[in-house]
N, C-alpha and C positions, 0 to 999 in steps of 0.2 A: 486420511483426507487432508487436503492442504487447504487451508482457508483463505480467502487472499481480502487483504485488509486495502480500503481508499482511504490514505488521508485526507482529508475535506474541509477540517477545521482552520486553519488559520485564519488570524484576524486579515490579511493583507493589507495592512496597515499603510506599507509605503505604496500601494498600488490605489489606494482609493477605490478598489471594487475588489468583489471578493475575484480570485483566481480559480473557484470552482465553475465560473457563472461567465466569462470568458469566451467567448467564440471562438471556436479555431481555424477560422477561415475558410471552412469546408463545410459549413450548415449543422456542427452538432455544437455543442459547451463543451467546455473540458473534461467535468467532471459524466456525461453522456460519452464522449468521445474514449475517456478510459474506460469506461463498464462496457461498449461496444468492443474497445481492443479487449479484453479479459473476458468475454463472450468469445469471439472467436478463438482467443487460448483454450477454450473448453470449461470456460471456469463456467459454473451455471451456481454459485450461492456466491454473496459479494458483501460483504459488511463494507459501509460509509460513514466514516465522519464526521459529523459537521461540528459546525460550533454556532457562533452568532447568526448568520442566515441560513439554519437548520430549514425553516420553513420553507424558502428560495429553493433548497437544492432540492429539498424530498419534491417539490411541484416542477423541475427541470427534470428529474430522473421519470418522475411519475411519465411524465410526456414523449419520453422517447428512452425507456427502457430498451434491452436487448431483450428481445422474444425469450420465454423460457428463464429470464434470468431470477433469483430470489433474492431482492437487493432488502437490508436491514441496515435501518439509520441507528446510528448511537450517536447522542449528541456530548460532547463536551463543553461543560457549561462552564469551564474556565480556560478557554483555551491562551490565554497571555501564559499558562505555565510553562509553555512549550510543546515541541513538536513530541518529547516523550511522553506529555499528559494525553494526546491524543490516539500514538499508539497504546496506549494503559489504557482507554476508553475503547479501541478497537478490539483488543484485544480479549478485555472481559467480556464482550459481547461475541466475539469468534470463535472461542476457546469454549469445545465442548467436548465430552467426548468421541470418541479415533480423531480427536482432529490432530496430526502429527507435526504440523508446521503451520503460518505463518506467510505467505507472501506479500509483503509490505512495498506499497504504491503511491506516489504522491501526485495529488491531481497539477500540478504546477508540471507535470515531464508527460503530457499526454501524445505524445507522439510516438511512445515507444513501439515496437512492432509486438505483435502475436506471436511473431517466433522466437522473441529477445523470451516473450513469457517462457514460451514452451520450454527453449531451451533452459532456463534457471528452473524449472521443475523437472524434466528431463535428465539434470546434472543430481539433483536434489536423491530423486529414484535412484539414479546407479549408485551414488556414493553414502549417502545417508548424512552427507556433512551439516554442522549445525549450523552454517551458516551459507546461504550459497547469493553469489551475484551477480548480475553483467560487467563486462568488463572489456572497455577499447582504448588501443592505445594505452593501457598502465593504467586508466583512468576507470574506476566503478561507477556503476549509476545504480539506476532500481528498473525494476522493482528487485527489491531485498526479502529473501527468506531465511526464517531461521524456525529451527528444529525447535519444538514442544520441550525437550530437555532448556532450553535457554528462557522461556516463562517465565520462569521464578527468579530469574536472574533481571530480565526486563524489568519485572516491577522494584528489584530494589536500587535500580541502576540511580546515580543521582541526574535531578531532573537538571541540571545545570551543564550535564554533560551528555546528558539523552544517551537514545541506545550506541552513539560511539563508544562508549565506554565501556558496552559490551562485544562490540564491534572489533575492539583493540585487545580485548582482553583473549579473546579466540582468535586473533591474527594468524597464528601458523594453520589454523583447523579451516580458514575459509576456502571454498570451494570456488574461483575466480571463473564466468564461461567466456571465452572468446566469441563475441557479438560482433555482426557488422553495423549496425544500427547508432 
């Protein structure tokens, strides 16, 4: 089972509103608008994020879930630690048994397609790689998976460098998809 993680916490400090809570110009919020794209990827269990407007997001989601979908809030109650405190908060909540990966999403890029998903799960299936991504033009985005074997790695990773520093440390092993998105 692939679990696929929203990140939702951030303080959006320089934005002055949080970026889960964001319109997208098309009648949903960001953070709706990603659990609708990862509904249509077939995700049907979805762990969420939040941090400081925990309450905000759980009454946006509440409102316009994806039919069928099991969305679970984990709140991080510090998130100034950074973006690795909150995959670490994702994460212990995702992370159960057969779960074998990871697909890690940031409510800040909700325009990604259902097929950028598919495909980064699809790559994930054939090759087993531990770390798989989208990738256009030379250029990675997310959402990002990484294999159950890199767990234990995530949480000792330093929070000063977040999961890049896991990210670099498996550089030759990454599984890059060719995305038009």
């Amino acid at each position: 089972m692939i679990a696929p993680i929203v990140l939702a916490g951030g303080e959006s400090s320089r934005m002055g509103t949080p970026k889960a809570l964001l319109p997208d110009g098309e009648g949903r919020l960001f953070v709706t608008r990603v659990l609708h794209t990862l509904a249509a990827a077939r995700c049907d269990r979805v762990t969420v994020v939040t941090g400081r407007v925990h309450g905000d997001i759980v009454r946006a989601v509440s409102d316009d879930a994806p039919p069928g979908m099991a969305v679970t809030f984990a709140r991080n109650l510090d998130p100034s630690r950074g973006q690795l405190s909150s995959l670490l908060v994702g994460l212990d909540a995702a992370a159960r048994p057969g779960v074998r990966a990871v697909l890690v999403t940031l409510v800040d890029v909700p325009f990604v397609a259902a097929e950028t998903v598919m495909a980064v799960v699809r790559a994930y299936e054939a090759t087993q790689a531990v770390i798989v991504r989208p990738a256009r033009a030379g250029t990675h985005g997310h959402p990002v998976l990484f294999a159950a074997s890199l767990f234990p790695e995530l949480r000792r990773a330093d929070p000063a460098g977040g999961a890049k520093t896991v990210v670099r440390a498996h550089g030759a092993e990454i599984v890059n998809v060719d995305i038009a998105d």
